[in-house]
Each structure stands twice: as C-alpha cells, then as structure tokens.
N, C-alpha and C positions, 0 to 999 in steps of 0.2 A: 419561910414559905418561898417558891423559885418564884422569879419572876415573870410575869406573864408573857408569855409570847404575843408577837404581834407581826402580822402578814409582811412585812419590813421584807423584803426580798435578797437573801446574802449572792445570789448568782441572777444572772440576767432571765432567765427562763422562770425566777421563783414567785409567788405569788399571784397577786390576781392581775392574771394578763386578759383585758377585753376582746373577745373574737368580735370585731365591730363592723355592725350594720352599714351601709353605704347609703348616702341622700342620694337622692338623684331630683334634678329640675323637672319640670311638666314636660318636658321634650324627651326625658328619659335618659338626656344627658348626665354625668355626672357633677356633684352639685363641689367640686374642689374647696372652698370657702368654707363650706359648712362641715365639710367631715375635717377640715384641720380644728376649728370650734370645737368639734365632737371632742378630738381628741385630747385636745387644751382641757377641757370640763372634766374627762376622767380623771388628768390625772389631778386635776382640782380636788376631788370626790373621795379621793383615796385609793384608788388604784395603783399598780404598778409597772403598766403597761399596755399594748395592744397590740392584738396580730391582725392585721389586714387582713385581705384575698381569702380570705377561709371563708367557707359554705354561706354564714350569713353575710357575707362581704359580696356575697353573688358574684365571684371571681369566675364563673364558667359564663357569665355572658359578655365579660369585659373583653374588649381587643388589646393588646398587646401594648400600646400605647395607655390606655387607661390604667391598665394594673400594674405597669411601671412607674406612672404620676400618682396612682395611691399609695404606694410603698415610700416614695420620696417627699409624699405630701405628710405624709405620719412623721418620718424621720423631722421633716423642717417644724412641725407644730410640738414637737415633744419636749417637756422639758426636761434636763440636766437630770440622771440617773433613772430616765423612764424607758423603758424595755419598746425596741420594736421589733414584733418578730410575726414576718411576717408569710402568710401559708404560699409554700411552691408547688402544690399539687400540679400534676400535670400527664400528658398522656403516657411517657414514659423517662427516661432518666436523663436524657441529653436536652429535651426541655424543662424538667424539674432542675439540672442542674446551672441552664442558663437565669431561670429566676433567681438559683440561689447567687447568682453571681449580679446578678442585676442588685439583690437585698445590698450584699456586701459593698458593692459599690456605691450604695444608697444612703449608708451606714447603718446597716439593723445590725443587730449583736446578736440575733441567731435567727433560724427558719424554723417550720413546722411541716414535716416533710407526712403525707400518706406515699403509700405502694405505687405501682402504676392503678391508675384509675380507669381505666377500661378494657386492662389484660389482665385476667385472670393466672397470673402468673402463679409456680410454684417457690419453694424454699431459695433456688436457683437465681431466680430472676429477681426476688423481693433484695435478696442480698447485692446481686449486681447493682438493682438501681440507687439503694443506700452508698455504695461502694464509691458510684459513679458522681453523687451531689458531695458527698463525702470530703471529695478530692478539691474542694472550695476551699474549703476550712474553716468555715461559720459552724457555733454549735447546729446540732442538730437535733428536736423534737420528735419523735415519732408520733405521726398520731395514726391509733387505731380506731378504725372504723368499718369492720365488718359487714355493718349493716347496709353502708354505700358502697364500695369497695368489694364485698364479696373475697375479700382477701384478708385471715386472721392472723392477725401480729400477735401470734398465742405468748404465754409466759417464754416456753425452751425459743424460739424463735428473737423473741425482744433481747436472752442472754446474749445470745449468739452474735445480734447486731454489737451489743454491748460492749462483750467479750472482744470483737473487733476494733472496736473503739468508733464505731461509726456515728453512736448516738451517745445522747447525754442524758437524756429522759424522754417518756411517753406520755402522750396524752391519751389516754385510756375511756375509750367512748362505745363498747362493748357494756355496759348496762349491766355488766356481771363483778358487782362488787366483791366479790371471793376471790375475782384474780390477782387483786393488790399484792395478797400476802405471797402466791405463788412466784410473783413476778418479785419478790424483794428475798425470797429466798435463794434462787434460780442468780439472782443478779442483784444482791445487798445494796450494789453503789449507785443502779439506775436510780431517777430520779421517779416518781409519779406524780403526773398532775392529774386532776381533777378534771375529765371532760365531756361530762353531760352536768345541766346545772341540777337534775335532780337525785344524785347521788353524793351532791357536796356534804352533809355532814358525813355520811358514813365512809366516804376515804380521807374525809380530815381527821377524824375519829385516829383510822386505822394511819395515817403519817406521812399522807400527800403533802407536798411541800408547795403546791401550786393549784391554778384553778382556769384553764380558759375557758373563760365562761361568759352566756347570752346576756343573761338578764341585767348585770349593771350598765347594758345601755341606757338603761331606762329608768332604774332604780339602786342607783351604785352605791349611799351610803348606806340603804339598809341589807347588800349583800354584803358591802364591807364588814360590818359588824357581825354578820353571819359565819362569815368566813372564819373570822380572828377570835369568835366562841364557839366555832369549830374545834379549832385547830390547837384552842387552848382545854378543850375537854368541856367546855365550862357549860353543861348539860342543861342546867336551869335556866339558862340566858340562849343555849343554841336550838334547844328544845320548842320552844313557843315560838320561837322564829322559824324556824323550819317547818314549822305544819301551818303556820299564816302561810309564809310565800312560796311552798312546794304547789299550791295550785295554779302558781305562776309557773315554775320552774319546771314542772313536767313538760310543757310546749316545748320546752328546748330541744327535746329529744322525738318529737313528732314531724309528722311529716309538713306541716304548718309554721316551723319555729320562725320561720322569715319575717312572715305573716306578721305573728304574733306579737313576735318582739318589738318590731317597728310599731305595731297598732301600740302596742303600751308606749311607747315612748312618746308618739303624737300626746297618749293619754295622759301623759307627764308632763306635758308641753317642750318635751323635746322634739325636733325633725327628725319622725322614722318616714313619713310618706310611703308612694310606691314600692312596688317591685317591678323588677325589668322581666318580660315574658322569658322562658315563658309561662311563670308563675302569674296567676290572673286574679282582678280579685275575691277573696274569700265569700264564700256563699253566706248570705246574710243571718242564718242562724250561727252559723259557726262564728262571724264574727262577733256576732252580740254576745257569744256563750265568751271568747274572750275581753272582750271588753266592759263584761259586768265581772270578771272576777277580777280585770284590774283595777277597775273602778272600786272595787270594795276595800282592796289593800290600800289604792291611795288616800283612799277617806278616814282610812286607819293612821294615817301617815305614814307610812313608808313612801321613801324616795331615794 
C-alpha cells in the first residue's frame, strides 16, 4: 500500500498557505504584536505558510507604510521553512511590481499577484502587467478572481502566462471546479491551488497541490486534517469532515468572509476583532446566523 501523503509542502507555494486576517487595536491601528502571534500559532497548527495583504488582510485600507511592516512582520515571526507569500494586488503593474520588490526584499519566497484591480484590462494588458512584476524574480501565484476583478484568468489565458514563464501556479477562486482539469491540460506543469475554502475537497480530489485558504485562522488543526484526507482520497475521513465544516467554509467566498472569519476566531478565542471601514459592523441577524453555526462546530470540537 503507497504511502500516505501528507500537505508537507515540496515548493514554497505548496500546501496550506493562510490568507491571514489582520488585528487591529480599538483606534483601528494595526495590532503588529498580535498578528506576529498569529503567525507563530499557524505555523504551530500545522500549516505551511501565510500570505499577507490578500482581501482578508484588508490590504486596500492599509497605507503604504502599514503593508510593508505586515509583509516584514510575517517574514521576522515565521519559522524556518515556513512560506511567506505575500498578496501584491495593486492598481496597475508598476505598483504591483514595487510590492513585489518590497516582498523580496523582505525575504518572502514568492507573491500572489491578481490582474490590474480596477482596469478592466484585456489579453494585452493582463500579460503586460504579469510581464512587468515578472521582471522581480520572486515566484509568481496567479490568483484568479473574476468575481472582484472583473478580469478572467481563463484556462488558454493562465497557459499563455505559463508558457511565458511568468507564473508558477494559480490560485483559482472562480467557484468553477471543472476548470482544474482544463487548466492542467492546456498547461500539465502549472501548479493549482485551492482558492475558495468551499471547494477544498473537490480540487484536492482532482490534484491541487495547495490551498490559500480563510478558515484555519480560526480553526487550523481541523482544516489541516481536511486538507491531508483530501488530498490523500481518503473519502471516509474527508467526507464527514467536509459536510461538518463546509457551513463554515462557504463564508469564505461571500461577500461577509471578513466578517466571518474574524467573528470565528474571537469564537475560538483567537483575536479576529474589527474590521477597518469601510466594512461596518454585521447586521445582527447575520451575525448571529454566523456565530451559532460556529459555535456548533466548536462544541463538536473542531479547532
């Protein structure tokens, strides 16, 4: 019988890399102290790593000075073979390409680059700005994101980047699990990770090699284990886990997931607290509806 696989990461980008939530103090500040904590504790958890400045990092309200001391604050809290990598989104490629140079100099072992985020750019343009951050020489992540973005990293499109040598893999947040296979024919050597948390069995099933993903802020050893009887087939064990915590993990991919995630992690007794405007807080049905279905999983034990 082969031996089981396990989320053990053989490339910097592989396994479960945290997109991680940001503390911030009552003043709205950011809370430095606590999110190095944070990141100490994953990789305690079993994790593999963590991407900063990504969507739940609330990287679009950070000035310029804060999202260079979250990138550098991860790099100094990580330990020895832990992954930072960490997200360059930005308006278009001459600033996307300054964060990736800021990461490198930070020491992260690769980025997580989206399109331009407010030009509806075409084929032309998506390639320029890959082209442009490119020219760093950190690996590079694709992450597609349609839904925000407005811009599809489709299968022939991701070759192409490939084909260039511009990217190394994708974080695939398109909600259309059928594109795996496209994307692994079109382009056999791209990597895929996993990047909505409610799609994780079905492209670890299908041969994702990674996962950036919401939910182990809050509850890491019981995605850890999700993950790794994913990715090992192992049905009986990934089965019953995945229909317990998919009514966690659907938040991820809603318009709430900030929300949400943070509100589990307080419920964990970790520090999610606020959000920085202009996300305000949750209407108090909404929040009850998440915080009885965390509350029920933790009473299950998951953690």
């Amino acid at each position: 019988m082969p031996e089981p696989i396990t989320s053990a990461p053989t490339k910097p980008w592989h396994g479960i890399l945290v997109a991680t939530t940001l503390p911030f103090a009552e003043d709205y500040s950011v809370d430095y102290d606590a999110y190095a904590e944070h990141v100490r504790w994953l990789a305690d958890s079993g994790c593999h790593g963590v991407s900063p400045n990504g969507s739940l990092g609330e990287y679009q309200t950070l000035d310029d000075e804060e999202r260079a001391r979250v990138v550098a604050t991860a790099v100094a809290a990580a330990p020895d073979g832990f992954t930072v990598m960490p997200g360059i989104a930005a308006y278009g490629a001459l600033q996307a390409r300054r964060w990736a140079e800021q990461s490198a100099e930070a020491g992260a072992q690769a980025v997580m680059l989206l399109p331009p985020n407010t030009y509806r750019g075409g084929r032309e343009s998506v390639l320029d700005h890959y082209r442009t951050v490119a020219e760093v020489g950190l690996p590079i992540v694709a992450y597609n994101n349609p839904i925000d973005t407005r811009i599809d990293l489709t299968p022939a499109l991701l070759a192409e980047l490939h084909g260039e040598g511009l990217i190394v893999a994708v974080k695939e947040f398109s909600g259309d699990v059928r594109r795996f296979y496209e994307i692994k024919e079109l382009a056999p050597a791209l990597d895929v990770l996993v990047g909505s948390d409610d799609v994780v069995l079905e492209l670890a099933i299908a041969g994702a090699v990674g996962w950036v993903a919401g939910y182990p802020n809050a509850i890491p050893r019981s995605t850890v284990e999700l993950y790794n009887a994913a990715i090992n087939r192992d049905l009986d064990k990934a089965l019953p886990l995945y229909r317990d915590l998919h009514r966690l993990l659907r938040w991820d991919s809603k318009t709430e997931f900030v929300h949400a995630i943070k509100l589990a992690q307080d419920l964990a007794g970790r520090k999610g607290g606020k959000c920085r405007p202009p996300r305000v807080p949750l209407a108090p049905e909404l929040a009850a509806k998440i915080a009885g279905d965390t509350s029920d999983l933790l009473a299950k034990g998951y953690r």
